[in-house]
N, C-alpha and C positions, 0 to 999 in steps of 0.2 A: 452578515450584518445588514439592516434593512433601514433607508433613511428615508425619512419623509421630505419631501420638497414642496414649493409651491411655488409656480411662475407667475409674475405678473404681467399683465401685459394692460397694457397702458396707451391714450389719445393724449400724449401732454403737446398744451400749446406752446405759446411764447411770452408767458407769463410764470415765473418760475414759483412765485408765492399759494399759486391756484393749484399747480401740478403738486406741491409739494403737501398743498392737504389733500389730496387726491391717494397718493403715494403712502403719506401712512394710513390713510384708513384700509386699503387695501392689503399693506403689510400687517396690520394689526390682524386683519380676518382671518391674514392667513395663516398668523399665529395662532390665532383661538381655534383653526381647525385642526392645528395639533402638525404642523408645518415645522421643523428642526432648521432645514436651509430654505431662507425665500429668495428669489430673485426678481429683477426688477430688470427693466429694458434699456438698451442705448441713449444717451442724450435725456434720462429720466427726467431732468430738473428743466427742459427747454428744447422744442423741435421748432428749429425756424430757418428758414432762408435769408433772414434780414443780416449784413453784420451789423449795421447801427445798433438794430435791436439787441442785439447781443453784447457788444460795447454797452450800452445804457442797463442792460438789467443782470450782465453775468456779474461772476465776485470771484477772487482768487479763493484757494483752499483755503486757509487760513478766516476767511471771512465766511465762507459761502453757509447760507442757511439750512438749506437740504441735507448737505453731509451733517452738521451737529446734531438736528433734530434726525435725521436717520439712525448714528451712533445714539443716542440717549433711546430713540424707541428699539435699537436691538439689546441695549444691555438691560432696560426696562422688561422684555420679555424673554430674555434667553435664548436668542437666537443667530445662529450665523448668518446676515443678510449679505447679499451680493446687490450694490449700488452700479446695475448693468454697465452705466458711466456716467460723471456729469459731465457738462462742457464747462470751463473756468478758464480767466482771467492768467498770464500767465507772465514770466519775463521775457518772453521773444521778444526779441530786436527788431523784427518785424509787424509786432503787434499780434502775433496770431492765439488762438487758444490752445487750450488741450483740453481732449475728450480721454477723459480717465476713468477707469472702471475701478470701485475699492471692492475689498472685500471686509466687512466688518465681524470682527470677534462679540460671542455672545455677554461679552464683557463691554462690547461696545468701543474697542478699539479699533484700530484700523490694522489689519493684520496683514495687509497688502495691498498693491494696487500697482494697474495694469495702462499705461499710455498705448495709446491704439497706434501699431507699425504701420498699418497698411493705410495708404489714403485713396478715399472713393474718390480719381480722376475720371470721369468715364460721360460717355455720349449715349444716353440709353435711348433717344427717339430725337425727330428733329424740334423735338419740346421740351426735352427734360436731360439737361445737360448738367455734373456736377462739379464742381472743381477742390473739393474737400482740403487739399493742402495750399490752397489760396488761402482758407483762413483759421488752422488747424497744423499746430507745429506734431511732426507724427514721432512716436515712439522709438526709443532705439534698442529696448531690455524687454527678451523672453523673462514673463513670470511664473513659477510655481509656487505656488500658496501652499504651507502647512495646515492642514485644519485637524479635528481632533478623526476625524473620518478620512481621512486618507488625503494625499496629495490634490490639488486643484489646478487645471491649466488655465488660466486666463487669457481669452483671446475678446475683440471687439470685432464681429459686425465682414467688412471687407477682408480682415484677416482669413476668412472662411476659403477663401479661394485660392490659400495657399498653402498646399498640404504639408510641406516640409516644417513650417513653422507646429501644426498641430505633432507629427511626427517627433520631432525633439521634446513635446510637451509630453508624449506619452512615455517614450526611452528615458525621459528625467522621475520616470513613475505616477505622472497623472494617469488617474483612473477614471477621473469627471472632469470633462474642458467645458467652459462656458462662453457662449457667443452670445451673448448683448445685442437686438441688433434695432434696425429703423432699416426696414430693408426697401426697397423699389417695389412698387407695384408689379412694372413690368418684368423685372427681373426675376422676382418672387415667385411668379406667376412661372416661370421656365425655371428656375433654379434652386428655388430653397430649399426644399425638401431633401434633390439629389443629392446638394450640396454638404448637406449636416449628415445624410444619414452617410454618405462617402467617408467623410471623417470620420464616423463613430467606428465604422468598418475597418477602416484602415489602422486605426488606431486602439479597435475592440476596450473603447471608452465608453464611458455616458458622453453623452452630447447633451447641454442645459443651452435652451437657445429663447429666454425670455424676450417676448418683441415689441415695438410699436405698432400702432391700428389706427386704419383710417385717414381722414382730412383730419389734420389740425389751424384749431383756430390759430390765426394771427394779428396780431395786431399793430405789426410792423411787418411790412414786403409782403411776398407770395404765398399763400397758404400751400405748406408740404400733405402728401398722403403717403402712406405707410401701408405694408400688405400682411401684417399682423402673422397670423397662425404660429404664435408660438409652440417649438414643438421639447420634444422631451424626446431624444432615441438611445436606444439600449447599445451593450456592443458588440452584439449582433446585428446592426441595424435597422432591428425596427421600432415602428415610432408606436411609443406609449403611450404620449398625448400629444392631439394638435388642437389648439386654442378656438380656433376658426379666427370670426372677426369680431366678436364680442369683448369688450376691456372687462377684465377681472382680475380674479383670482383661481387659479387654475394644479391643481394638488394630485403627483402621484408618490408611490414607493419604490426605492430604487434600491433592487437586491445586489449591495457591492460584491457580493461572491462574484457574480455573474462576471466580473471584468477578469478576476484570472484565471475563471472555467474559460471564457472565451480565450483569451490569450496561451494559453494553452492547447486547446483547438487546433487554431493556427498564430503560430510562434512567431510572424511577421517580421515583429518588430526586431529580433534577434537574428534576419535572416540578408542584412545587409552584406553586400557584396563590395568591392574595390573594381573600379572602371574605366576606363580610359574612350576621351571622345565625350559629345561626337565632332567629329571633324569634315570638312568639307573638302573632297578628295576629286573634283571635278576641275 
């Protein structure tokens, strides 16, 4: 079976009205290039550093403008889209948000969705320090998504760094995990690639890792940048497509055989053992 995809990869600022015409024209295109699943990047609706800004222009689900015009443009053109995640509005008692990833039926329902577990706490230089679950309540439920094309593992972004969560996603039968991301320039730069195509290896999946590009405008706080190269890798490991740094629409085919020729190959995931330790015997 051979499915079409097409990654977006996306400069959204902090203005979520602008991103959001942005979002579907690009989703449209890459319907009409004959795109079955399209996906879209991390934080699709809003990349900002500000939380005022974020406070003043996010919306709960229930409200939020992106997710309804996204469901009406997938059930409009027949397509499974993947809304990489938005950031919303939530009831923490702290006030914090959630960055949630949906997956949309070609019907234009929401036939899942994914709260990001992992939160970017991290010191990447003595300049660019994150604190992500400062303002971001994190996930507590691994997702698999049914779709009419085989199982889907939903992961966001920092989740990448944690193999055992991809691991369960693949033993539960995902055959395609998706990482959403807004990744670090710096980090990017040492780690993306290894990172995704690790996973696909281990897990002899697709890897779908639609990304963020660039400085984004701000109009509140710090202008964020992003190290884009959205990539596509097989599960075999290699990459099928990498975006560079240009925002588009980005389109290949991905032969599902190939995940249980490969898992067959090597049996991995069926190769788990019982262990004791380690322990500290000093």
């Amino acid at each position: 079976m051979t499915l079409s995809v097409a990654l977006i990869q996306l400069n959204s600022g902090d203005d979520p009205a602008v991103n959001l015409r942005h979002s579907l024209a690009l989703v449209s295109e890459a319907a009409d290039r004959g795109a079955r699943f399209v996906l879209t990047p991390e934080v699709t609706n809003i990349v900002s550093s500000s939380r005022a800004r974020q406070y003043d222009v996010l919306q709960t689900k229930s409200d939020d403008q992106t997710l309804k015009a996204m469901r009406a443009l997938a059930a409009e053109r027949g397509i499974w889209l993947l809304i990489g995640s938005l950031a919303l509005k939530s009831d923490d008692p702290g006030g914090r948000f959630i960055n949630r990833s949906f997956l949309i039926s070609p019907k234009g329902n929401v036939a899942a969705y994914y709260d990001k577990i992992h939160m970017f706490d991290v010191r990447v230089s003595e300049t660019e320090t994150y604190r992500e679950s400062a303002g971001y309540r994190p996930g507590e439920r691994v997702v698999l998504a049914k779709t009419d094309f085989g199982a889907l593992g939903m992961t966001i972004c920092y989740d990448v760094r944690f193999p055992h969560l991809y691991r369960k996603l693949a033993q539960g039968g995902a055959g395609i995990i998706t990482v959403p991301s807004a990744f670090s320039p710096v980090t990017g730069t040492a780690h993306w690639e290894v990172l995704l195509r690790s996973r696909a290896i281990e897990t002899g999946a697709y890897v779908l890792a639609p990304a963020q590009v660039g400085t984004h405008n701000a109009v509140g706080g710090k202008s964020r940048q992003t190290y884009g190269h959205s990539l596509v890798v097989d599960p075999w490991g290699q990459v099928l497509l990498d975006a560079g740094t240009e925002t588009g629409v980005f389109r290949v085919d991905l032969d599902l055989n190939m995940v249980k020729q490969t898992r067959a190959r090597i049996p991995a995931l069926t190769h788990d053992r019982a262990y004791q330790g380690p322990k500290n015997d000093n």
